[in-house]
C-alpha positions in Angstrom: 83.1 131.6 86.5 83.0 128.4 88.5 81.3 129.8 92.3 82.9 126.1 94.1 86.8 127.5 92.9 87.9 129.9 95.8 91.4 131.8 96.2 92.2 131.5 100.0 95.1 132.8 102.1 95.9 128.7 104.0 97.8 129.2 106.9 101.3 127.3 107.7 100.5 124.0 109.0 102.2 121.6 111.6 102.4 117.8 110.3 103.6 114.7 111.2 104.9 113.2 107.1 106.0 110.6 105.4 107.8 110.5 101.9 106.2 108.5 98.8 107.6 107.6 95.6 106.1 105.1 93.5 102.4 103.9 92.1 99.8 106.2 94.0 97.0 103.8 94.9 100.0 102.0 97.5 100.4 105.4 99.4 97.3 105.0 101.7 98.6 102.2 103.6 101.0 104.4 105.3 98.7 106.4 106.7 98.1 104.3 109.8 101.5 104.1 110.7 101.7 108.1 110.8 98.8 108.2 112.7 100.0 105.4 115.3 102.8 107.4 115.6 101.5 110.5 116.7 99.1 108.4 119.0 95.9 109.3 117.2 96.9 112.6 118.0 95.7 114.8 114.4 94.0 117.9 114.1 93.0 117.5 111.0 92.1 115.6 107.9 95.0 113.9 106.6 95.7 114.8 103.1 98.8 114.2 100.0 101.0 116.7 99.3 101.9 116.2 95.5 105.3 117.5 94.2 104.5 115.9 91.0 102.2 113.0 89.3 101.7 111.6 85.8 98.3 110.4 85.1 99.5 107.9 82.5 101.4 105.7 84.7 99.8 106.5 88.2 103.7 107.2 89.4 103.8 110.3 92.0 106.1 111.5 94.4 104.6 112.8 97.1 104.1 113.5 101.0 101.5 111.9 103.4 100.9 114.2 105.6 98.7 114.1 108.7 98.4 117.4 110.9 99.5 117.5 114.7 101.5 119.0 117.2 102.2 116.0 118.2 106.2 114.8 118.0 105.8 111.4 115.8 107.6 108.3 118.0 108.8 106.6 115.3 112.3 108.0 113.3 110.7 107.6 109.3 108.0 109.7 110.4 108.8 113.6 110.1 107.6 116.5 112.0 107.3 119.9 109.8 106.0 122.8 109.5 104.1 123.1 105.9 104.1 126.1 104.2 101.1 128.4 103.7 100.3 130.7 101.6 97.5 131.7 98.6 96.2 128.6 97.6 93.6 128.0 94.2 91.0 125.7 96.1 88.2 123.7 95.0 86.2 121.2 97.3 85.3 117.7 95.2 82.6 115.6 96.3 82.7 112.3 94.9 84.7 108.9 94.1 88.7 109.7 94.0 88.1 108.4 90.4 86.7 111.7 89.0 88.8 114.3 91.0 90.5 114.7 87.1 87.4 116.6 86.3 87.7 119.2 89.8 91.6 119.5 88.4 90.8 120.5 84.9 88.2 123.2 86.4 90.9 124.6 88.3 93.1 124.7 85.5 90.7 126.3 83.0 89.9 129.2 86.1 93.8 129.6 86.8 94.0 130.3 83.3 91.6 132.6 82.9 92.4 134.4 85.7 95.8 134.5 84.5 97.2 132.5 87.6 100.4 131.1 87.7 99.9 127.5 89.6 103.1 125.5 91.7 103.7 122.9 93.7 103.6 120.9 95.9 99.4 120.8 95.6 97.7 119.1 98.5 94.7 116.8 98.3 93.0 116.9 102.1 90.8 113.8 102.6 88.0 115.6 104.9 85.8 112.8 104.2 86.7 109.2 102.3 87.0 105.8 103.1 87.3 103.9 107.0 90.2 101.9 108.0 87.5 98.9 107.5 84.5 100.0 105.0 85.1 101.7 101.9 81.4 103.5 102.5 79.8 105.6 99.2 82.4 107.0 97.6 79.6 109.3 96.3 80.1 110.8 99.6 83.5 111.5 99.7 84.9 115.1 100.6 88.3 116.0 98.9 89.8 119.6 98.8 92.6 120.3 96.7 94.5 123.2 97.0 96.9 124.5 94.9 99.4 127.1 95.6 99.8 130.5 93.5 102.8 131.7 92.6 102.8 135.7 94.1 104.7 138.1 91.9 
């Protein structure tokens, strides 16, 4: 049993969001414009929202999504309530680069558990790159959560 893979009850979640179809490494630059919209005003780390991704091509669909209660000044930008929920959770600490190896953990424990995995899954950046320095991406702090289906 892997101790970092946790099952936790995530609450619902107020967000100003963006939708995002197309190759994933162009979604971070619309950050910023989510968070000038809401005047800086998050309370939380931003994170993706997948509803689905193929690793071959780097093509996802997906939802930048940063939270607030903040009304977002600006009409492409979206304010929602996301839904909570049980949630299969791991925290990966590293480069974006080897998160595939925190996925296939959870996979492997959903399956032994017998867990039935949805979408959308959410990546939440609590610690990665500034605006202007990159920093040591051995550093980073992402936590993925993925929702269980309830029976």
């Amino acid at each position: 049993m892997n101790e970092s893979i946790t099952i936790e009850n995530v609450e619902p979640l107020k967000v100003a969001s963006i939708n995002y179809e197309g190759i994933l490494k162009g979604a971070n630059k619309f950050f910023p414009k989510i968070f000038k919209s809401i005047k800086g005003q998050n309370n939380g780390a931003p994170f993706f929202n997948y509803y689905f991704f193929d690793k071959n091509n780097q093509m996802a669909k997906i939802e930048l999504c940063v939270p607030t209660n903040e009304i977002p000044n600006n009409n492409s930008i979206e304010s929602k309530t996301i839904k909570g929920g049980l949630f299969l959770c791991k925290t990966h600490k590293g480069s974006y680069s080897n998160l595939q190896k925190s996925y296939e953990e959870l996979t492997i424990y959903a399956e032994e558990h017998n867990l039935k995995l949805s979408t959308p899954w959410r990546e939440i950046f609590v610690k990665g790159p500034g605006l202007f320095l990159k920093g040591n991406e051995d550093n980073y702090i992402t936590l993925i959560q993925i929702p269980i289906l309830e029976e």
